[in-house]
C-alpha positions in Angstrom: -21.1 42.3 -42.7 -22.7 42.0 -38.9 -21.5 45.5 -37.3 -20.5 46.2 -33.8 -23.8 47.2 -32.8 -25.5 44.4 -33.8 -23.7 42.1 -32.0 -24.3 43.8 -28.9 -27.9 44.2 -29.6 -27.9 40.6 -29.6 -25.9 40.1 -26.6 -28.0 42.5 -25.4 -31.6 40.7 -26.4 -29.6 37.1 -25.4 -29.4 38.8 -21.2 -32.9 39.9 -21.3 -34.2 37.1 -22.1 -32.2 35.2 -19.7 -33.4 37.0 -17.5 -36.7 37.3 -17.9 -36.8 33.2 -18.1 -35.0 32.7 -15.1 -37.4 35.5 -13.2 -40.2 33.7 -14.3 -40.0 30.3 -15.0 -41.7 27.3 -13.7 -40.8 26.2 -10.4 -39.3 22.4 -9.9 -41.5 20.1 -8.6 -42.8 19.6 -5.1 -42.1 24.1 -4.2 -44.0 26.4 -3.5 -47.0 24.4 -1.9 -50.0 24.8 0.9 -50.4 21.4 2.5 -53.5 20.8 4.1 -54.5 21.8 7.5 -54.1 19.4 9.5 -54.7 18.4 13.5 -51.9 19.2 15.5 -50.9 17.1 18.5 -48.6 18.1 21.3 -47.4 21.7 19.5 -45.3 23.5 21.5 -44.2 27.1 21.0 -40.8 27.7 21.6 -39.3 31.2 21.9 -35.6 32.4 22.1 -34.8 36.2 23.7 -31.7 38.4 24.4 -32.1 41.0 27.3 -30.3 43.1 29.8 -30.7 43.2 33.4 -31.1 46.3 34.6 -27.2 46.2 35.5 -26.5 45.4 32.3 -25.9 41.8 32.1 -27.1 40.1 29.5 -29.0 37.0 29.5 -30.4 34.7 27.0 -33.0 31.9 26.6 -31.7 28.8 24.0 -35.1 26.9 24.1 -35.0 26.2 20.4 -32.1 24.2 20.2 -32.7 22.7 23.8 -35.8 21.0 22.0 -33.5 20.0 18.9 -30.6 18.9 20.5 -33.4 16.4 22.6 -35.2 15.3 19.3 -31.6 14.5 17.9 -30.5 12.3 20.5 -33.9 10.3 21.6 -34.3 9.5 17.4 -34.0 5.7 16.3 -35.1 5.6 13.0 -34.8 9.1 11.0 -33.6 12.5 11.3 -34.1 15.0 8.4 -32.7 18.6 9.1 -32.7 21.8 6.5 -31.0 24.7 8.2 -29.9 27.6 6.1 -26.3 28.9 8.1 -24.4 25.7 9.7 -20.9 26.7 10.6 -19.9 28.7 13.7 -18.4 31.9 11.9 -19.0 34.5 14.5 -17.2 38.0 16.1 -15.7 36.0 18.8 -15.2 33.4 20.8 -17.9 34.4 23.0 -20.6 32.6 21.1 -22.3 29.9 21.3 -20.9 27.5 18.6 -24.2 25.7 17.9 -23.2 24.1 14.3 -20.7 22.3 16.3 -23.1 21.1 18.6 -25.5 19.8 16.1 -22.9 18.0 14.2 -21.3 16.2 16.9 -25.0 15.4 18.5 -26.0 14.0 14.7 -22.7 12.2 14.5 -22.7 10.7 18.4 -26.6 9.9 17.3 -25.7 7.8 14.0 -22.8 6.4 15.9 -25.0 5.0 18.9 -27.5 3.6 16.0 -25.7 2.7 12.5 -29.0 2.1 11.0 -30.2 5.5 11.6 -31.4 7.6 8.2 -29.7 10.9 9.1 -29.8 13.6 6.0 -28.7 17.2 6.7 -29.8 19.5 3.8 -28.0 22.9 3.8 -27.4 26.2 1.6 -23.7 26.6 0.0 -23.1 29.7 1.6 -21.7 28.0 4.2 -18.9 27.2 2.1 -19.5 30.2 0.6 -20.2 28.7 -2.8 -17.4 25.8 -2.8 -15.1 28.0 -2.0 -14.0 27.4 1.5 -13.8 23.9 3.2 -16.2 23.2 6.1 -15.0 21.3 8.8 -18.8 20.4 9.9 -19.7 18.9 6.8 -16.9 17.0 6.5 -17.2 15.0 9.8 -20.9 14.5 8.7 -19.7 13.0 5.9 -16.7 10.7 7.2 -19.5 9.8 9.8 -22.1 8.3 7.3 -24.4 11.2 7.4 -25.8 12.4 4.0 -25.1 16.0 3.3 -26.9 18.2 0.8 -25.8 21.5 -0.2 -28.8 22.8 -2.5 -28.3 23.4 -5.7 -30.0 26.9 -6.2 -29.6 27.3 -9.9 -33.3 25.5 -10.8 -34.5 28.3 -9.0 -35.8 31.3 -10.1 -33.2 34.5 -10.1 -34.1 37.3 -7.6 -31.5 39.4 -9.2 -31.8 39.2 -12.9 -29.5 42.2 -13.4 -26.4 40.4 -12.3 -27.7 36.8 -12.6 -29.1 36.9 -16.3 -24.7 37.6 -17.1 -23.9 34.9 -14.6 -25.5 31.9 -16.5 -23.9 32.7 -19.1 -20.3 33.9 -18.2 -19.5 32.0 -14.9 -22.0 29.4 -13.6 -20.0 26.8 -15.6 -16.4 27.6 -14.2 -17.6 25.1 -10.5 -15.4 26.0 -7.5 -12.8 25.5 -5.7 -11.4 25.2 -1.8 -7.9 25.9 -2.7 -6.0 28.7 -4.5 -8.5 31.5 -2.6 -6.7 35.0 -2.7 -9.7 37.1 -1.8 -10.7 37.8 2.3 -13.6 35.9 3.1 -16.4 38.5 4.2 -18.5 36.1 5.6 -15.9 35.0 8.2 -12.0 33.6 8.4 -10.1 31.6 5.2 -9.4 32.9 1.7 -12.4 32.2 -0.9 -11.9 32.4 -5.2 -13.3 35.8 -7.3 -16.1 32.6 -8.2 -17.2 32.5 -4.7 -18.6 36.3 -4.9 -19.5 35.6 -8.1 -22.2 33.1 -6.8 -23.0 35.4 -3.6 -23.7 38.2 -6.1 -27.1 36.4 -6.8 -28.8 36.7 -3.7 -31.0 33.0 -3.6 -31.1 31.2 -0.9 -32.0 27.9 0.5 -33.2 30.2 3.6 -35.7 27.0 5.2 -34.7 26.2 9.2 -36.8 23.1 9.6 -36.7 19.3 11.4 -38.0 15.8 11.4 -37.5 13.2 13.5 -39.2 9.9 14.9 -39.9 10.0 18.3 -41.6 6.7 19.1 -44.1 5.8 17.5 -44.5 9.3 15.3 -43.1 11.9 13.5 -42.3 15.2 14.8 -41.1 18.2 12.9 -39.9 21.3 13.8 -40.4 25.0 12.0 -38.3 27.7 12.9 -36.6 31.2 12.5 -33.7 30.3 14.4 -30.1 28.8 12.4 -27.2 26.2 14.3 -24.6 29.1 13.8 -22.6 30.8 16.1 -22.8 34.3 15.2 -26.6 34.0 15.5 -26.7 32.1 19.0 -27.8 35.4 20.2 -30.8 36.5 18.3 -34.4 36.3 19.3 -36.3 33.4 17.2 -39.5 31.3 17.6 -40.4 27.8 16.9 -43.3 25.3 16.9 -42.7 21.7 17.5 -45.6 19.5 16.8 -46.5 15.7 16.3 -49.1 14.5 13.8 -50.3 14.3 9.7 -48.3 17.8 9.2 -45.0 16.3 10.5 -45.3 13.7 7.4 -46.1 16.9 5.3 -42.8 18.7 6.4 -41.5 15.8 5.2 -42.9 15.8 1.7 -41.6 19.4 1.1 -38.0 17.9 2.0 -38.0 15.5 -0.9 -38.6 18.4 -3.0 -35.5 19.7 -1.8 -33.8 16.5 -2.4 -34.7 16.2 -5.6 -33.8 19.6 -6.7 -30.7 19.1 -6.1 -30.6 15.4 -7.6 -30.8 13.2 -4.4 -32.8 10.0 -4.5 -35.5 10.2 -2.3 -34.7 7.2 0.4 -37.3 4.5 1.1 -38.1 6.1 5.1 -38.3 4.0 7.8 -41.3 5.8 9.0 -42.7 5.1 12.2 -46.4 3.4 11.7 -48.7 5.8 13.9 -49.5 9.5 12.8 -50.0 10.5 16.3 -53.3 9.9 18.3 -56.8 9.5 17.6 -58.4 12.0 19.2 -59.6 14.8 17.7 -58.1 18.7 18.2 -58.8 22.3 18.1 -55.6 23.0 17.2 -54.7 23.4 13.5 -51.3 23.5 11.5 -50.6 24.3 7.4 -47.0 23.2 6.4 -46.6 26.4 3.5 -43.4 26.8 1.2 -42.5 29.7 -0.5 -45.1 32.1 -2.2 -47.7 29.6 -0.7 -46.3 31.7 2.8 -47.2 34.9 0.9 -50.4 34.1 0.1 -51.3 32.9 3.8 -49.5 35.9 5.3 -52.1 38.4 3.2 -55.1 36.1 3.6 -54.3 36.6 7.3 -53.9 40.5 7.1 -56.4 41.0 4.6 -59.3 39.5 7.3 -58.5 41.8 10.0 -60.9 44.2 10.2 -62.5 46.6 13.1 -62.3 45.0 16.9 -59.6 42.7 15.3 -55.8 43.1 16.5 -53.0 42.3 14.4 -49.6 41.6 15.9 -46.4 41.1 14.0 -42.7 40.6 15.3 -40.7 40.8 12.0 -36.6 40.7 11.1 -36.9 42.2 7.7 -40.7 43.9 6.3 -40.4 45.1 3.3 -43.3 43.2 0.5 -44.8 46.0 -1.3 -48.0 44.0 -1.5 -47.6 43.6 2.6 -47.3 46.7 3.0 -50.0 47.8 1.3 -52.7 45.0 2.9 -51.5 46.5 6.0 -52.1 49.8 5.4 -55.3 48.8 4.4 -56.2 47.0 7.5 -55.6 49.7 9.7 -58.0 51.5 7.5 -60.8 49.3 8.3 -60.3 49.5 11.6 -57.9 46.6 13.2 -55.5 47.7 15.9 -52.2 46.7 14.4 -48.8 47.0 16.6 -45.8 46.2 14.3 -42.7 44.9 16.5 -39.5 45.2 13.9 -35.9 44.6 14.1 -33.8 47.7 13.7 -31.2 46.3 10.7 -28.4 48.4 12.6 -25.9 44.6 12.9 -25.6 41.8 11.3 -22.8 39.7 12.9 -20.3 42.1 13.7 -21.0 44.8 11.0 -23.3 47.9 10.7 -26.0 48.4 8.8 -28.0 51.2 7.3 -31.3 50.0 9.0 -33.0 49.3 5.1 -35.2 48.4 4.8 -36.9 48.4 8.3 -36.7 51.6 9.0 -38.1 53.0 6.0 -41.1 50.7 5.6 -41.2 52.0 9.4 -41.5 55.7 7.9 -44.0 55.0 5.2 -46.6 52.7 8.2 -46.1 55.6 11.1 -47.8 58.3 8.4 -50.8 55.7 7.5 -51.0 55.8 11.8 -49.9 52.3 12.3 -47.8 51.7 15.5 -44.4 51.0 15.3 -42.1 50.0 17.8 -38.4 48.3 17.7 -36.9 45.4 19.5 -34.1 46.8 21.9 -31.2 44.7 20.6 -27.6 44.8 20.8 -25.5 43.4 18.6 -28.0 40.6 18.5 -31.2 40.2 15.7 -34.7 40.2 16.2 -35.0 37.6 14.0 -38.6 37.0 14.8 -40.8 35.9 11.4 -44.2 36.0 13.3 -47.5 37.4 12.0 -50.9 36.7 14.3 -54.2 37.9 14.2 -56.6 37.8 17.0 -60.4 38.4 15.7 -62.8 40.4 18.2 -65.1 36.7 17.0 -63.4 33.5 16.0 -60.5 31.6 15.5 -57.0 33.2 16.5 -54.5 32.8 13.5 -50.8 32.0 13.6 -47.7 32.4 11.2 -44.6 31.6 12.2 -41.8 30.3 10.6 -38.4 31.1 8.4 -39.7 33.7 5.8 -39.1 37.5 6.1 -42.0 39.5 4.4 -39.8 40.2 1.7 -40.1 40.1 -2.3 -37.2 37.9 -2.0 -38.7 34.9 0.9 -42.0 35.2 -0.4 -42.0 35.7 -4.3 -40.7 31.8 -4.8 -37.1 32.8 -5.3 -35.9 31.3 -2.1 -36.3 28.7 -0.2 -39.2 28.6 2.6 -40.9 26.9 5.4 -43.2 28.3 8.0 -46.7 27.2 9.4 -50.0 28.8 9.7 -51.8 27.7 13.2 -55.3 27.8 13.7 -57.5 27.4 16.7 -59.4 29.3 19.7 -57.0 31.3 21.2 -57.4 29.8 24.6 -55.1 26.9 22.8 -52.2 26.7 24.5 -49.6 27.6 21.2 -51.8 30.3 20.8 -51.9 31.5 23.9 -48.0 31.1 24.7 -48.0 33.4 21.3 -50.3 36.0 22.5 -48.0 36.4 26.0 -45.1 36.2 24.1 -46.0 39.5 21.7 -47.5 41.3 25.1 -44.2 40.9 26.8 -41.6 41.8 24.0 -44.4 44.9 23.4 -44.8 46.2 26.6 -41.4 46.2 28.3 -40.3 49.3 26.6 -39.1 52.2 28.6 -39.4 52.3 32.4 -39.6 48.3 32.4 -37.6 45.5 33.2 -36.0 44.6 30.8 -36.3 46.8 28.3 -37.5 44.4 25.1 -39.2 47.2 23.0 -38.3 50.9 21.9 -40.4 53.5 20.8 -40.6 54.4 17.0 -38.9 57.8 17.1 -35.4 55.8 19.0 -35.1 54.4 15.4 -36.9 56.3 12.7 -35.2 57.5 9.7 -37.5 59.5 7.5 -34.8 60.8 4.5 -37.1 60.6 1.2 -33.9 59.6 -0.3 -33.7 56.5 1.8 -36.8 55.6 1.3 -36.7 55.5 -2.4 -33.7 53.3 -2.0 -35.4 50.9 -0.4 -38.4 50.8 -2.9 -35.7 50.5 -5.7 -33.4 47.9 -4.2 -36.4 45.9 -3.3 -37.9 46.0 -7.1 -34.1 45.3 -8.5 -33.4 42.3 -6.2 -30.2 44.3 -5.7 -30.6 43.9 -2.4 -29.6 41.1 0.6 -32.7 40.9 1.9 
């Protein structure tokens, strides 16, 4: 006769080895890649900041989606966008509702030109799972837009503890917008006990990225920065660029498309890859771990007369943190610009695990400071090194320098930028760091505070951090 305890050591043996699978099994085809470097033609470098005037106004720069909003309506033959949020959930009526602005610029777009290829790729937290209805998608849809909400479950599980029970219990049950009983905590409507079911395992389609013809090219678009309300506030960056990398962006999309079972579409590309002439300039499309392994390449080479500047929404990569503990040690002048995690769209946080990373970089010596927001998020994924001899070296794009964005469990898109830092990207990037570092206190406008306005140095923090970033039982 089987006993009781050997059923559950079964059970038992079935979830760890669900888990362990699903931790570590192959990717689907076409993630976690480094394209080329390629010659970048007309990059711009876009940047987004909240401040307040000395009186206490606030004011705000919307660059990003001034540049998107004109790529969307000057395109004629395609448009491919992958943003992580689209809806406007917010605190208040107060902000900007950029989702709705997107969708009625994509849908006044395909309207003006019927043959327009216009695919919007998304993550299904927006309907938090298939459990609320969202009012965006559907007037993409009714207006002959494609829609995508990824299907995460091909990719790997960042939180095996909780996930390794889902696949087997719940990830067959599907969803439903009706008959929701539970508040939605993600903003207004009524959402199913399957919804946080779903939520519970932390993966993410977390990519913010655009393609679009614009004459006689391509031109894509990385970013930090999301088409939802609640975030029309935070600081973000963005490059916008023309040339062989715009065709790459592309390539990483079909991936997307095909994980979550969407033909690929014959595209009416344009027939020119941008100009002849030669550049200085430099980008590498990178997805997922291929992000991590750029980002430490690019730490791991600075070294003494070399300065290291990063403005970051979420540090936390034990093997980041360790490469830049170790460049300090050899002598490069880091200054680390971080995001305090105290908000995060109308509710407080516990500032992990910024703040304890923070801790554990101060004692090595490193230089700390913290963007002076309110209410808003540095969302800032930025990483650049300037050598004392050489090439200046540029990351920028949607991943956090998290286990999570960088350990191929979500979904990522960012670009590393090479070239003399005279270039003018480069050079935008440089001014861009010097003025969110140096208006701390005394200036005008105060972008920057000083290390000790934020620090939190409890052991017992800290050691929450290190778990919930090992565990995956963790947000970020």
């Amino acid at each position: 006769m089987i006993s009781f305890r050997m059923i559950a050591a079964i059970l038992l043996l079935i979830l760890l080895a669900t888990g362990l699978y699903n931790t570590l099994k192959p990717l689907p085809a076409g993630l976690s890649r480094a394209a080329p470097a390629r010659v970048l033609y007309d990059a711009r470098l876009i940047a987004d900041v909240t401040w307040r005037t000395a009186s206490g106004e606030r004011m705000q720069s919307h660059g990003i989606f001034n540049e998107l909003f004109r790529l969307v309506g000057q395109a004629r033959k395609l448009i491919v966008v992958d943003m992580f949020l689209f809806n406007d959930s917010a605190q208040d009526d107060s902000f900007e509702p950029l989702a709705d602005k997107l969708a009625t610029a994509l849908i006044q777009r395909k309207q003006a030109s019927p043959e327009l290829v216009v695919i919007v790729i998304t993550d299904p937290l927006n309907t938090v799972y298939g459990g609320l209805e969202q009012p965006h998608f559907k007037r993409l849809r009714d207006a002959g837009i494609t829609l995508v909400e990824t299907d995460l479950r091909p990719l790997r599980d960042s939180n095996p503890a909780w996930s390794a029970i889902w696949r087997w219990c719940c990830q067959w049950f599907g969803n439903t917008t009706s008959g929701g009983w539970l508040p939605n905590a993600l903003g207004d409507g009524k959402v199913t006990l399957r919804s946080y079911l779903s939520l519970l395992n932390f993966k993410a389609n977390h990519r913010k990225t655009l393609v679009v013809d614009e004459g006689d090219r391509l031109r894509g678009l990385i970013t930090s920065a999301n088409p939802h309300a609640g975030s029309s506030r935070h600081w973000n960056t963005a490059i916008s660029f023309t040339g062989p990398a715009a065709h790459d962006l592309l390539a990483t999309e079909e991936a997307v498309m095909a994980l979550s079972g969407l033909p690929v579409p014959e595209w009416p590309l344009p027939a020119d890859n941008g100009p002849a002439q030669d550049s200085e300039l430099r980008g590498q499309v990178l997805t997922e771990s291929a992000i991590r392994d750029a980002a430490l390449d690019v730490i791991n080479q600075a070294g003494p007369g070399d300065r290291l500047d990063m403005a970051m929404f979420y540090l936390s990569h034990r093997g980041t943190v360790k490469a830049l503990k170790a460049a300090h040690h050899r002598g490069a002048e880091l200054r680390l610009l971080l995001d305090r995690n105290l908000d995060a769209f109308g509710h407080d946080k516990n500032g992990i695990p910024n703040r304890q990373v923070a801790f554990e970089l101060r004692q090595s010596g490193i230089d700390v400071r913290w963007c002076n927001t309110s209410g808003e998020q540095c969302h800032n994924k930025l990483l650049m090194l300037r050598p004392a001899d050489g090439d200046t070296r540029l990351l920028l794009g949607s991943a956090n320098l998290t286990r999570r964005n960088m350990d191929d469990y979500n979904l990522e898109t960012s670009m590393l930028v090479t070239g003399p830092g005279q270039l003018e990207v480069l050079a935008n990037a440089t001014e861009l760091f010097e003025r969110l570092w140096r208006n701390g206190p005394g200036s005008t406008p105060v972008l920057s505070l000083p290390y000790a306005d934020n620090a939190d140095e409890s052991q017992l923090q800290y050691w929450r951090y290190r778990f919930m970033e090992a565990s995956g039982l963790s947000t970020f």
